[in-house]
VOBA-1610 file (N, C-alpha, C; in pm, whole numbers, padded with zeros to 5 digits, always signed):
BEGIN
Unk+00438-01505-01239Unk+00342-01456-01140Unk+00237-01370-01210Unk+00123-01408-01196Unk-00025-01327-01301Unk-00046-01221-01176Unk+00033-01110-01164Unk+00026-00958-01119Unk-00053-00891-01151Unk-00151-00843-01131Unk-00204-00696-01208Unk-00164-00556-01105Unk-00142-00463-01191Unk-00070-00351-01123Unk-00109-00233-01104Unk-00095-00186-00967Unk-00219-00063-00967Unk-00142+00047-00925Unk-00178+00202-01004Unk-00103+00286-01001Unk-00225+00383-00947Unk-00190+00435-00861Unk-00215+00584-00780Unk-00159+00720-00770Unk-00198+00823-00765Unk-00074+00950-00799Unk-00047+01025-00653Unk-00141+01001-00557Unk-00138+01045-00414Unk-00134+00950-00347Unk-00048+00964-00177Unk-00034+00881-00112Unk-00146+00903-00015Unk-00243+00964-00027Unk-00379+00959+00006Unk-00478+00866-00035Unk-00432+00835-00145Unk-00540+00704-00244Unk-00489+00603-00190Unk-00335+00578-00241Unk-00288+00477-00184Unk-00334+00413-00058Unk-00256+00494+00061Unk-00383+00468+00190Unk-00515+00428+00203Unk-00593+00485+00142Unk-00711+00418+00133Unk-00719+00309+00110Unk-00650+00262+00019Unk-00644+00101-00065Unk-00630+00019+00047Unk-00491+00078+00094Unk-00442-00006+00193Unk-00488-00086+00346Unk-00541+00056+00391Unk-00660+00011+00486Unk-00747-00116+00477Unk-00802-00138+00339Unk-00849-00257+00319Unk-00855-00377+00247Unk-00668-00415+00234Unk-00631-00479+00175Unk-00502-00548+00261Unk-00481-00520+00402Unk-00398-00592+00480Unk-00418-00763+00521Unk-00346-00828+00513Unk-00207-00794+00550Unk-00115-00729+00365Unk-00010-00645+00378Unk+00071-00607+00265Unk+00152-00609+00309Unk+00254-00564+00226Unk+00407-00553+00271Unk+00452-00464+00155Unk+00539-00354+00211Unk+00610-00280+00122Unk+00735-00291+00052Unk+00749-00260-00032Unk+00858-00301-00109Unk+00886-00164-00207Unk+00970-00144-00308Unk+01021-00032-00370Unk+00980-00067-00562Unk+00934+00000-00637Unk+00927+00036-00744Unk+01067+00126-00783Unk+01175+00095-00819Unk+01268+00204-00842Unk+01256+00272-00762Unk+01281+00407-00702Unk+01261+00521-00604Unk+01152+00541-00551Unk+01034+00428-00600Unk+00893+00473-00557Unk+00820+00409-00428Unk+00751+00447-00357Unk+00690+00346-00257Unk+00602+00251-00336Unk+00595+00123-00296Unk+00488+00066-00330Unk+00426-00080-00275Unk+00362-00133-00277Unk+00326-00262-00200Unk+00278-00356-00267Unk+00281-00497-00219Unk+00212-00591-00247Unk+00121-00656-00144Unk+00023-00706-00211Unk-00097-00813-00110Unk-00181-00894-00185Unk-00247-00954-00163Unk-00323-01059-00202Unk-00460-01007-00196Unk-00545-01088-00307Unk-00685-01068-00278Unk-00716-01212-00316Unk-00825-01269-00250Unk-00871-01408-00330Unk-00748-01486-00405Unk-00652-01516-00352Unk-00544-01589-00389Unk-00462-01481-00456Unk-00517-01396-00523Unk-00423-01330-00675Unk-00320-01200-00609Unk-00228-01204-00659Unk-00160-01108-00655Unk-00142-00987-00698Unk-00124-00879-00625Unk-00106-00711-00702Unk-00021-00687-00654Unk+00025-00546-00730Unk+00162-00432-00675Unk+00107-00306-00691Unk+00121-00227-00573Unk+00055-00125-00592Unk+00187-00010-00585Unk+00171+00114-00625Unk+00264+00168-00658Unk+00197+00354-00653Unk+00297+00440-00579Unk+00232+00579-00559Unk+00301+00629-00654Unk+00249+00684-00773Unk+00323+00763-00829Unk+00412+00913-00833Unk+00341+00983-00760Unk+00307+01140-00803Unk+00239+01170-00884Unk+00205+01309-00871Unk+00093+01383-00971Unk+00147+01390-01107Unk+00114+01422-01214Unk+00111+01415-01317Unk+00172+01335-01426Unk+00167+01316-01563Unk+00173+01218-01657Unk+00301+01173-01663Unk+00389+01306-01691Unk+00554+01232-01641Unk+00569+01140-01497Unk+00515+01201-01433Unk+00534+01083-01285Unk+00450+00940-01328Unk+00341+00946-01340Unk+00233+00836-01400Unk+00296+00756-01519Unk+00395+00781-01576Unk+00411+00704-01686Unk+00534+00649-01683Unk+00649+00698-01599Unk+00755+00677-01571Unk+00748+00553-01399Unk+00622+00546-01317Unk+00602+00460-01218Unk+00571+00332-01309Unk+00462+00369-01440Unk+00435+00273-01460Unk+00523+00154-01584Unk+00634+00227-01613Unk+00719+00164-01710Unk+00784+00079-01595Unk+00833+00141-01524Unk+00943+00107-01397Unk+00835-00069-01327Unk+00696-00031-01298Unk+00649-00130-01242Unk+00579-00264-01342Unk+00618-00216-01489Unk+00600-00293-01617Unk+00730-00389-01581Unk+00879-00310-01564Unk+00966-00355-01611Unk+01017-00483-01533Unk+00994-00451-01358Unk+01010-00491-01249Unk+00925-00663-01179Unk+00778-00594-01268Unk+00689-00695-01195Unk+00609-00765-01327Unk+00655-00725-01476Unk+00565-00773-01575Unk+00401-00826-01492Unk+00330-00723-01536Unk+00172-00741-01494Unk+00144-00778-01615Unk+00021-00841-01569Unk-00081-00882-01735Unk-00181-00814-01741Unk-00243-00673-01601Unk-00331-00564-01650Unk-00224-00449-01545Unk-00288-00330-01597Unk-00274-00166-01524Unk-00394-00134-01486Unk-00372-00108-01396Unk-00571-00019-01331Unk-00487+00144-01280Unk-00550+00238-01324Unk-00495+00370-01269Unk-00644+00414-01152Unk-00602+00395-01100Unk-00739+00438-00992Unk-00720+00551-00865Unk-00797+00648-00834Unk-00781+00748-00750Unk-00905+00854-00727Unk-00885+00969-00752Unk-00953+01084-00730Unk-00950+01161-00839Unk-01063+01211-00844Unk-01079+01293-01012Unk-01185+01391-00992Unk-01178+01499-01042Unk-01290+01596-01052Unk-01373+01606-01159Unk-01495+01694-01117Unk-01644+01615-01234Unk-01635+01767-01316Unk-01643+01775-01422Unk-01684+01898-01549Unk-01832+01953-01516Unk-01926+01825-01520Unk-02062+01856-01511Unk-02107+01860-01401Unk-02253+01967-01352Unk-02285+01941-01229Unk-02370+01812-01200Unk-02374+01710-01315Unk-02453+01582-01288Unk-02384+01483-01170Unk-02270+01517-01160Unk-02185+01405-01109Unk-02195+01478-00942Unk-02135+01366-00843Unk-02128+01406-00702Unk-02024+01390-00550Unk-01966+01446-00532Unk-01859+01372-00461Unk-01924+01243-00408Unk-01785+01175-00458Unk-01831+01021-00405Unk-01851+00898-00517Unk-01941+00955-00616Unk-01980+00914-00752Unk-01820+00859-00767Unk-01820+00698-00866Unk-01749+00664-00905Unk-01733+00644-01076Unk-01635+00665-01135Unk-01655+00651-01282Unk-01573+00562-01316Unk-01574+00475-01383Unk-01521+00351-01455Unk-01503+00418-01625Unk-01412+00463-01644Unk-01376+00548-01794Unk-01344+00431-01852Unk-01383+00451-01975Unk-01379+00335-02105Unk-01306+00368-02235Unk-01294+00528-02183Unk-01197+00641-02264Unk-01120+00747-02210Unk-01025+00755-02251Unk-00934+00884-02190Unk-00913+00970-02319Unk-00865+01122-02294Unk-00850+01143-02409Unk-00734+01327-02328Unk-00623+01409-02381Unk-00527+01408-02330Unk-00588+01578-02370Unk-00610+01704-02223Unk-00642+01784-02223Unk-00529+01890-02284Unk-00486+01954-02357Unk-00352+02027-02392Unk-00410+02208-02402Unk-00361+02323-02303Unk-00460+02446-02306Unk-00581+02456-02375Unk-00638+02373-02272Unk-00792+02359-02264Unk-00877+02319-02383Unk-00788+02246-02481Unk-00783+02164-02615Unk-00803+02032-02586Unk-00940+01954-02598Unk-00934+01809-02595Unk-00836+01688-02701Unk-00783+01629-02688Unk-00699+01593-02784Unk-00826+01443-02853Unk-00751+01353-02896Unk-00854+01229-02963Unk-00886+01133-02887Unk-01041+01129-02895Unk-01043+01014-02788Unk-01049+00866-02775Unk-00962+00796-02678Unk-00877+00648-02728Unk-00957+00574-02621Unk-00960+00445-02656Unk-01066+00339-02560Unk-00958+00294-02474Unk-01030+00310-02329Unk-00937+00188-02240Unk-01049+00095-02207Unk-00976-00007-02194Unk-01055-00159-02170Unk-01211-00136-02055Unk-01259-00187-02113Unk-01387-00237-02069Unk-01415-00321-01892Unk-01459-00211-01810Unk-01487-00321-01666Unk-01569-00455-01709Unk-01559-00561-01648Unk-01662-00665-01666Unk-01777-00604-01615Unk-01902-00638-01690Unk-01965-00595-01546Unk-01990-00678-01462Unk-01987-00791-01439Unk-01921-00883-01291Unk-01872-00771-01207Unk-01767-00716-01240Unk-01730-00625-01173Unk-01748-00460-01096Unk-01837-00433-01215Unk-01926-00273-01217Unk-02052-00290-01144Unk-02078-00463-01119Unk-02184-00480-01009Unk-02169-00473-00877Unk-02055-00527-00858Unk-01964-00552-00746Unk-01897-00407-00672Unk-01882-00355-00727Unk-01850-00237-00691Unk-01979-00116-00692Unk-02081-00145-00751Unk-02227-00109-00691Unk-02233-00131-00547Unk-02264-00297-00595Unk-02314-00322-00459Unk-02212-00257-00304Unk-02138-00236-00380Unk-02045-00205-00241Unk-02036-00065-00200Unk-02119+00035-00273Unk-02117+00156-00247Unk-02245+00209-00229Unk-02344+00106-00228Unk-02487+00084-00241Unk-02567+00133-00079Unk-02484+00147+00030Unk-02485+00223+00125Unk-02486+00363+00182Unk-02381+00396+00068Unk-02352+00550+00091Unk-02401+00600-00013Unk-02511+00572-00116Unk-02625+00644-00169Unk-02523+00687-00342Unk-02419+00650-00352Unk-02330+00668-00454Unk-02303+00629-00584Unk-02303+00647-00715Unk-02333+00608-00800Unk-02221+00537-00925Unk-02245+00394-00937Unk-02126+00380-01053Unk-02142+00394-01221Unk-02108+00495-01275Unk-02137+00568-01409Unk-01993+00506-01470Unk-02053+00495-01640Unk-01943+00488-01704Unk-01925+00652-01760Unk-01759+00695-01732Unk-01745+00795-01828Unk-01601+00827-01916Unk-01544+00918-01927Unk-01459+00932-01994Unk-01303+01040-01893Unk-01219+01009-01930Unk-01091+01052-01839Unk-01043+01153-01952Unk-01020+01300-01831Unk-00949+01368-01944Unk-00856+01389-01850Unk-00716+01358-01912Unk-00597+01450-01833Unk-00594+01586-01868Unk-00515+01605-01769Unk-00518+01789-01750Unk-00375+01826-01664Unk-00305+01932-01722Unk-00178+01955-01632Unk-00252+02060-01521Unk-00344+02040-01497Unk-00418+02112-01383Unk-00545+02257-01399Unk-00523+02291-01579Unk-00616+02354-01591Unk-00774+02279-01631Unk-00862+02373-01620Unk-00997+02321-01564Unk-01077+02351-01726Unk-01181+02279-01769Unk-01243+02288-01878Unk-01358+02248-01842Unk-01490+02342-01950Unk-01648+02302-01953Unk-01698+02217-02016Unk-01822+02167-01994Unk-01884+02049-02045Unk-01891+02077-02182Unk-01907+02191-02225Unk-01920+02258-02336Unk-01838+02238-02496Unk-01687+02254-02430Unk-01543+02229-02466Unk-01556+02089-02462Unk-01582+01981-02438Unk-01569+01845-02444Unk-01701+01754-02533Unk-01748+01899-02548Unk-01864+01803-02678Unk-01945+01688-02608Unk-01975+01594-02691Unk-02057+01480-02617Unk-02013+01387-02523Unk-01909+01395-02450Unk-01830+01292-02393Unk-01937+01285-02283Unk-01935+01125-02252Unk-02031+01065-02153Unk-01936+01129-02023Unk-02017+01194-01911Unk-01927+01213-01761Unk-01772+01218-01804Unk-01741+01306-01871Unk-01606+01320-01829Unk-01526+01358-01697Unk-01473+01319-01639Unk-01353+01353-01557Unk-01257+01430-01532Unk-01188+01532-01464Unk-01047+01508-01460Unk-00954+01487-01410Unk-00830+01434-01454Unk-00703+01377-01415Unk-00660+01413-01454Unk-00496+01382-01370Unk-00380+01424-01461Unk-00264+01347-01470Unk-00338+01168-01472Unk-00233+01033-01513Unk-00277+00939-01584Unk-00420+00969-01631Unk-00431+00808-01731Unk-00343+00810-01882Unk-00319+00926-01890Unk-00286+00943-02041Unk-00131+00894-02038Unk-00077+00923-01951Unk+00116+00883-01937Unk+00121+00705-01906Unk-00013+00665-01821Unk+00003+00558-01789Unk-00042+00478-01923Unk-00143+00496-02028Unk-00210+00466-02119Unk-00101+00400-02227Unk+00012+00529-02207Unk+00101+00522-02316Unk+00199+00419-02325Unk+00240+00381-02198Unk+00332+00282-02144Unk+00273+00144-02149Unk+00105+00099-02150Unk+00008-00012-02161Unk+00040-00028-02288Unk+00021+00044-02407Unk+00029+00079-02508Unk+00145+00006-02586Unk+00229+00030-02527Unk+00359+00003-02542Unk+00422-00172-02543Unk+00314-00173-02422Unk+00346-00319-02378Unk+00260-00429-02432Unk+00126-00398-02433Unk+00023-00470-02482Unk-00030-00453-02375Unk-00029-00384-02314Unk-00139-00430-02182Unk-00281-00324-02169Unk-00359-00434-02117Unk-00494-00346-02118Unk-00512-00275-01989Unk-00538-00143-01995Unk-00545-00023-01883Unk-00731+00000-01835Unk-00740-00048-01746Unk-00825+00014-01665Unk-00853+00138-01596Unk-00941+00167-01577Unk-00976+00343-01465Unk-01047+00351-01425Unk-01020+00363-01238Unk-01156+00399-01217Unk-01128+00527-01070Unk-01247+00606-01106Unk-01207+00763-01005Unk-01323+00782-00939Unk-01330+00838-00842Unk-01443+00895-00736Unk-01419+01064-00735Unk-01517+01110-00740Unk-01527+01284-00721Unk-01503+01313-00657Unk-01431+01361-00674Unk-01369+01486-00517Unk-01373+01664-00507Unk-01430+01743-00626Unk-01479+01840-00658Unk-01507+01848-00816Unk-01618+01958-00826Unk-01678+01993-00973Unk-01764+02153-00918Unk-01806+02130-01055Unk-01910+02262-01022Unk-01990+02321-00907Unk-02072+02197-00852Unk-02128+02168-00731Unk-02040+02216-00574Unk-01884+02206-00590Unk-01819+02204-00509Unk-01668+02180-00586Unk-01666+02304-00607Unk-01527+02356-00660Unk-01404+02385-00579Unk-01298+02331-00633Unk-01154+02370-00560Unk-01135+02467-00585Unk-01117+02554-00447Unk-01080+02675-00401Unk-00970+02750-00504Unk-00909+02701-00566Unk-00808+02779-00698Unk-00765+02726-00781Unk-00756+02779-00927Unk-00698+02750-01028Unk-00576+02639-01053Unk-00549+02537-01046Unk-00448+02439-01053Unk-00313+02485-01121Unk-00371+02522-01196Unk-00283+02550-01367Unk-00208+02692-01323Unk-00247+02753-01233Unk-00192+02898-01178Unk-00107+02876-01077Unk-00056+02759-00997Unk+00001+02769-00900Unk+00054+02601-00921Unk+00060+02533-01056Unk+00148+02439-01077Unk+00193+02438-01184Unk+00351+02410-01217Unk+00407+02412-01333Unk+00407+02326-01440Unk+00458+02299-01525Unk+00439+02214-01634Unk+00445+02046-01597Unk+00509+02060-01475Unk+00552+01897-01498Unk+00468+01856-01291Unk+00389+01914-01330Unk+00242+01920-01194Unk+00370+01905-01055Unk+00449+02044-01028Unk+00485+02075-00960Unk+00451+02201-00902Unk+00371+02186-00755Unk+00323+02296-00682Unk+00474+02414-00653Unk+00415+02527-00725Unk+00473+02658-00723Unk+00467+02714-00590Unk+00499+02724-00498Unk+00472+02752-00327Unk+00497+02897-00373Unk+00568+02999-00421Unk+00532+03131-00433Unk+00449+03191-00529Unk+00336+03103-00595Unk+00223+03159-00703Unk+00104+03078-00576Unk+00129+02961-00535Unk+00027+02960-00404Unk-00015+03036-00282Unk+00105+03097-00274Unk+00121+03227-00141Unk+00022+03340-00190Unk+00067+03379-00304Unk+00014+03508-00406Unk-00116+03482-00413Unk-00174+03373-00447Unk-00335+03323-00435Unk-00378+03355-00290Unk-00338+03254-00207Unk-00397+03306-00019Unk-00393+03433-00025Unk-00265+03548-00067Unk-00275+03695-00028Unk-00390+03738-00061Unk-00384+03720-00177Unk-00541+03799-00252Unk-00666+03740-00233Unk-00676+03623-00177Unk-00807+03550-00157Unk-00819+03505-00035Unk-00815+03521+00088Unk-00740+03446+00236Unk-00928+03333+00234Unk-00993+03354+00178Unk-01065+03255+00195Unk-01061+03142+00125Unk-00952+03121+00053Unk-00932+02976+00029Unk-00850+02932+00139Unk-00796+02939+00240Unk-00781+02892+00365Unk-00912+02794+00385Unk-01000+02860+00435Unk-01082+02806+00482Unk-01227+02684+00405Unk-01171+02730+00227Unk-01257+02666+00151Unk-01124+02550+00156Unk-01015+02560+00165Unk-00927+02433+00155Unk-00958+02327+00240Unk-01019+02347+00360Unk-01096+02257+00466Unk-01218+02143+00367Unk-01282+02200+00318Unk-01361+02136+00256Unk-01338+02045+00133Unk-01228+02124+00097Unk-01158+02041-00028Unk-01120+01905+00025Unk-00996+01947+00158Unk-00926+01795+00214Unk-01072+01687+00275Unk-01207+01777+00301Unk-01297+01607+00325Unk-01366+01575+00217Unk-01374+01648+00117Unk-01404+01588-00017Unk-01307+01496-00070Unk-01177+01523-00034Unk-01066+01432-00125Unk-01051+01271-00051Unk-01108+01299+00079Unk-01102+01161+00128Unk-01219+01104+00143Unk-01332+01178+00162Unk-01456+01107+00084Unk-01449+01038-00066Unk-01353+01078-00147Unk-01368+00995-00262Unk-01256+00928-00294Unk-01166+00965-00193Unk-01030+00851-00205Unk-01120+00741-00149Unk-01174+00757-00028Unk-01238+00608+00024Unk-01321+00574-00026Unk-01405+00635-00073Unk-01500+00558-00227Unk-01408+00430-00341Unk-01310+00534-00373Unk-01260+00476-00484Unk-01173+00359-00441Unk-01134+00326-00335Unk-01085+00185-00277Unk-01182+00104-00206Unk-01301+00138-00187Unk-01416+00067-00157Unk-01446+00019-00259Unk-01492+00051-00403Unk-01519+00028-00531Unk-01412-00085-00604Unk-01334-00017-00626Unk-01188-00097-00643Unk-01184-00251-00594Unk-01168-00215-00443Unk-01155-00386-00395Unk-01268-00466-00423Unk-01368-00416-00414Unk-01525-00508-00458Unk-01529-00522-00575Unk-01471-00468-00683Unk-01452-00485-00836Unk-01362-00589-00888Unk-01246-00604-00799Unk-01110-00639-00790Unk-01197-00817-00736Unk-01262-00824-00644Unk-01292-00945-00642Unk-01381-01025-00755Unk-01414-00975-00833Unk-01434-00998-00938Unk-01387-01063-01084Unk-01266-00956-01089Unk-01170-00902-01215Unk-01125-01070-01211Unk-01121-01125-01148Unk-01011-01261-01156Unk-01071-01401-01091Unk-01240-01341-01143Unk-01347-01502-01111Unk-01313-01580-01234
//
């Protein structure tokens, strides 16, 4: 079966996908949720990981092992470094490269969109005034870095799963795709520090998050803005996706 396999880290992205890719049907990745459906005859498995690289790399061995794909696409929500970029903006990374205390590590190529495909996913966002840029993916266990610190990198990003998923492609031979929509940056920053209120293995600390609201009670209310930014560019990035996706397999 010629599978290609798509990994998500929120069941917010996921959803999005899903919305416009029915009929699906769910099925299990090891312990994980995940689905299958059709596009233009071809088959996918989509799969929610959780947040960070241990979760991202351990969904995607499991959905290597299960469904042998012949590509990985990691696709979701990502935040912009520079204020060039805009919620909504989609990036198609051609490089990832692995953030370690606020240390860029080396930066490694992931496969190339067609552009058959980088048109296709234009045209499909070509409504909501939104832009498809190539740039670069940096993971991050949730702390935040300047354009500055990343030297020349075209639009970098950040995440915190291409690099776990990268490793497991790597492994297999398989070529890894990426593609993310903005969901905050400079322009429109998340209300607190990531890296202060999640632990090493991108597990939310609920008593270093409390300690933040005490001392700041207006991230309450900047958190409002965060959750319609995150689904403004979750639904970007599965708008993009599926119009790309009809493509990937002309």
């Amino acid at each position: 079966m010629d599978v290609v396999g798509l990994i998500a880290a929120m069941t917010q992205e996921s959803t999005a996908l899903l919305r416009l890719v029915k009929p699906w049907e769910r099925i299990a990745i090891g312990r994980l949720p995940a689905y299958t459906f059709s596009l233009s005859g071809h088959p996918y498995v989509l799969v929610t990981s959780g947040m960070g690289v241990r979760r991202a790399g351990e969904a995607a061995r499991l959905l290597v092992k299960q469904c042998s794909p012949r590509l990985l696409i990691s696709f979701g929500i990502a935040g912009a470094v520079g204020p060039d970029l805009e919620i909504g903006d989609v990036i198609l990374a051609d490089a990832y490269c692995r953030l370690d205390h606020g240390i860029p590590g080396s930066l490694l190529p992931l496969t190339h969109w067609p552009e058959t495909a980088r048109e296709a996913a234009a045209q499909a966002l070509s409504g909501g005034a939104k832009r498809i840029l190539t740039g670069t993916a940096v993971t991050t266990g949730g702390s935040q870095v300047s354009q500055s610190q990343l030297g020349g990198m075209p639009h970098p990003v950040l995440e915190m799963e291409t690099a776990g998923i990268a490793q497991v492609a790597a492994e297999h031979g398989l070529s890894l795709l990426s593609l993310r929509a903005i969901s905050d940056g400079p322009n429109a920053p998340i209300p607190l520090d990531l890296s202060e209120v999640m632990d090493d293995d991108a597990n939310l600390r609920i008593s270093k998050l409390l300690g933040v609201v005490l001392h700041n009670p207006k991230v309450v209310f900047q958190s409002g803005r965060m959750m319609r930014n995150n689904k403004i560019a979750a639904d970007r990035a599965a708008v993009a996706l599926v119009a790309a996706l009809s493509k990937l397999t002309d």
